[in-house]
VODRENKE-330155 format. One record per residue (C-alpha): x, z, y. Coordinates in steps of 0.1 Angstrom, whole numbers, padded with zeros to 4 digits, always signed. Example, Ala and Ser with C-alpha at 12.3 -4.5 7.8 and 13.67 -1.06 7.14 Angstrom:
2
+0123+0078-0045 +0137+0071-0011 
REM end
This chain:
109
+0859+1245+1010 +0840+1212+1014 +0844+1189+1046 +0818+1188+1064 +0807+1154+1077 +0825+1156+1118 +0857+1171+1097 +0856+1140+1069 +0854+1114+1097 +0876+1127+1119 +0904+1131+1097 +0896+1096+1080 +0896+1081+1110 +0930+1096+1119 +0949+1084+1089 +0936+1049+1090 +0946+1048+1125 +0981+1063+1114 +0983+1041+1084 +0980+1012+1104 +1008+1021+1133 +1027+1034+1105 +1024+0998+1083 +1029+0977+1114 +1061+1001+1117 +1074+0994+1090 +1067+0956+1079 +1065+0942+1113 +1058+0905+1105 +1058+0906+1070 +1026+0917+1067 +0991+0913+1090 +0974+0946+1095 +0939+0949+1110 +0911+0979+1115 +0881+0970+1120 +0845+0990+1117 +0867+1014+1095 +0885+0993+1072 +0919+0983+1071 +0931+0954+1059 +0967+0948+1049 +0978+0913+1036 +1015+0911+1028 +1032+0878+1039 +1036+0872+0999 +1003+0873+0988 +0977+0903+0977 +0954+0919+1003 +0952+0960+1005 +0920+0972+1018 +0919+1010+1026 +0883+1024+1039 +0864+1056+1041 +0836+1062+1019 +0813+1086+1031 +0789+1095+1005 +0820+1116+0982 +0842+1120+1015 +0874+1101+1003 +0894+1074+1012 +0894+1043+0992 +0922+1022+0983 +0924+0982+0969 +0960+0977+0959 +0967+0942+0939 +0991+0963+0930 +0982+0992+0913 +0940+0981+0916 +0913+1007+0929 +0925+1041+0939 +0903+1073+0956 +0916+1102+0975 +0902+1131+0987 +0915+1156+1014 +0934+1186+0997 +0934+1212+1027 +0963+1231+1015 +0986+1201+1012 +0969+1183+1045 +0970+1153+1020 +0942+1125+1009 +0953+1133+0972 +0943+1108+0944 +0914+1120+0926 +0930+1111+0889 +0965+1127+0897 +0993+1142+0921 +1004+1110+0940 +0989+1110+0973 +0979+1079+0993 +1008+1079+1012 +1027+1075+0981 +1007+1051+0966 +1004+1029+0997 +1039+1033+1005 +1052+1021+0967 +1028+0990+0964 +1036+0979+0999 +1072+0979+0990 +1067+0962+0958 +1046+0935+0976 +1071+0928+1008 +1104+0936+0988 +1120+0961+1003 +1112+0997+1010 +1087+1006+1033 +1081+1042+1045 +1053+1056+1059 
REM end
Protein backbone atom coordinates (compact mmCIF):
# COMPACT_ATOMS: atom_id res chain seq x y z
CA UNK A 1 0.00 0.00 0.00
CA UNK A 2 1.20 3.56 -0.94
CA UNK A 3 1.61 6.43 1.74
CA UNK A 4 -0.47 8.80 1.45
CA UNK A 5 0.80 12.33 1.67
CA UNK A 6 -0.28 13.21 5.92
CA UNK A 7 1.23 9.42 6.47
CA UNK A 8 4.72 10.30 4.23
CA UNK A 9 5.20 13.53 6.26
CA UNK A 10 4.41 12.38 9.41
CA UNK A 11 6.59 9.58 9.48
CA UNK A 12 9.42 11.67 7.75
CA UNK A 13 9.20 14.16 9.97
CA UNK A 14 9.48 11.58 12.91
CA UNK A 15 12.69 10.03 11.91
CA UNK A 16 14.50 13.16 11.10
CA UNK A 17 13.50 14.36 14.48
CA UNK A 18 14.76 10.89 15.90
CA UNK A 19 17.83 10.94 13.77
CA UNK A 20 18.79 14.03 15.02
CA UNK A 21 18.39 13.26 19.05
CA UNK A 22 19.70 9.96 18.22
CA UNK A 23 23.09 11.63 16.37
CA UNK A 24 23.48 14.30 19.04
CA UNK A 25 23.25 10.96 21.31
CA UNK A 26 25.66 9.46 20.10
CA UNK A 27 28.55 11.97 18.84
CA UNK A 28 27.89 14.65 21.35
CA UNK A 29 30.56 17.21 20.30
CA UNK A 30 32.11 15.52 17.60
CA UNK A 31 29.83 16.35 15.26
CA UNK A 32 27.19 19.63 14.77
CA UNK A 33 23.66 18.52 14.01
CA UNK A 34 20.97 20.91 12.79
CA UNK A 35 17.12 20.61 11.41
CA UNK A 36 15.96 23.14 9.80
CA UNK A 37 12.80 23.50 7.20
CA UNK A 38 13.15 19.61 6.93
CA UNK A 39 16.72 19.06 6.37
CA UNK A 40 19.23 17.84 8.61
CA UNK A 41 22.47 18.57 8.45
CA UNK A 42 25.23 16.62 10.05
CA UNK A 43 28.99 17.84 9.85
CA UNK A 44 31.39 15.54 11.54
CA UNK A 45 34.17 17.44 13.51
CA UNK A 46 36.66 15.72 10.79
CA UNK A 47 35.32 17.00 7.83
CA UNK A 48 32.33 15.82 5.25
CA UNK A 49 28.79 17.19 5.68
CA UNK A 50 25.65 14.54 5.76
CA UNK A 51 22.54 16.03 4.60
CA UNK A 52 19.37 13.81 5.19
CA UNK A 53 15.86 15.48 3.81
CA UNK A 54 12.44 14.30 2.71
CA UNK A 55 11.56 14.44 -0.77
CA UNK A 56 8.08 14.59 -1.33
CA UNK A 57 7.32 14.08 -4.95
CA UNK A 58 8.48 9.81 -4.61
CA UNK A 59 7.87 9.94 -0.71
CA UNK A 60 11.46 8.90 0.52
CA UNK A 61 14.06 10.11 2.52
CA UNK A 62 17.17 11.29 0.90
CA UNK A 63 20.63 10.78 2.10
CA UNK A 64 24.21 12.75 1.17
CA UNK A 65 26.93 10.68 2.76
CA UNK A 66 30.68 11.88 1.72
CA UNK A 67 30.89 8.67 2.67
CA UNK A 68 29.09 6.32 0.77
CA UNK A 69 27.49 9.49 -1.76
CA UNK A 70 23.61 9.80 -2.62
CA UNK A 71 21.30 7.29 -1.04
CA UNK A 72 17.13 7.02 -1.23
CA UNK A 73 14.82 5.21 1.08
CA UNK A 74 11.47 4.52 1.08
CA UNK A 75 9.11 3.36 3.95
CA UNK A 76 8.71 -0.58 3.95
CA UNK A 77 5.47 -0.93 6.19
CA UNK A 78 6.18 -4.41 7.13
CA UNK A 79 9.69 -3.76 8.47
CA UNK A 80 8.68 -0.04 9.84
CA UNK A 81 12.04 0.85 8.02
CA UNK A 82 13.04 3.80 5.42
CA UNK A 83 14.70 0.90 3.34
CA UNK A 84 17.24 1.84 0.50
CA UNK A 85 15.70 1.73 -2.76
CA UNK A 86 18.86 -0.24 -4.50
CA UNK A 87 19.14 -2.89 -1.64
CA UNK A 88 18.48 -4.29 2.10
CA UNK A 89 20.43 -1.78 4.18
CA UNK A 90 18.20 0.57 5.78
CA UNK A 91 19.02 4.24 6.61
CA UNK A 92 19.72 3.53 9.93
CA UNK A 93 22.36 1.32 8.82
CA UNK A 94 23.72 3.38 6.41
CA UNK A 95 23.75 6.48 8.55
CA UNK A 96 24.90 4.76 11.42
CA UNK A 97 28.19 3.02 9.39
CA UNK A 98 29.33 6.30 7.59
CA UNK A 99 28.93 8.32 10.79
CA UNK A 100 31.22 5.92 12.45
CA UNK A 101 33.64 5.94 9.71
CA UNK A 102 33.67 9.74 9.73
CA UNK A 103 34.06 10.37 13.72
CA UNK A 104 36.11 7.07 14.36
CA UNK A 105 34.48 5.16 16.57
CA UNK A 106 31.13 3.46 16.62
CA UNK A 107 28.09 5.25 16.62
CA UNK A 108 24.70 3.67 17.16
CA UNK A 109 21.58 4.88 16.39
Amino acid sequence: MALDDRRFQTLADDTLDQVMAAVEEACGDKAEVELNAGILTIQPGAGGQFVLNKHGPTKQLWLSSPGSGAWHFAWDEGAEAWRSTRGPETLVDVLGRDLSQAIGEEVAL
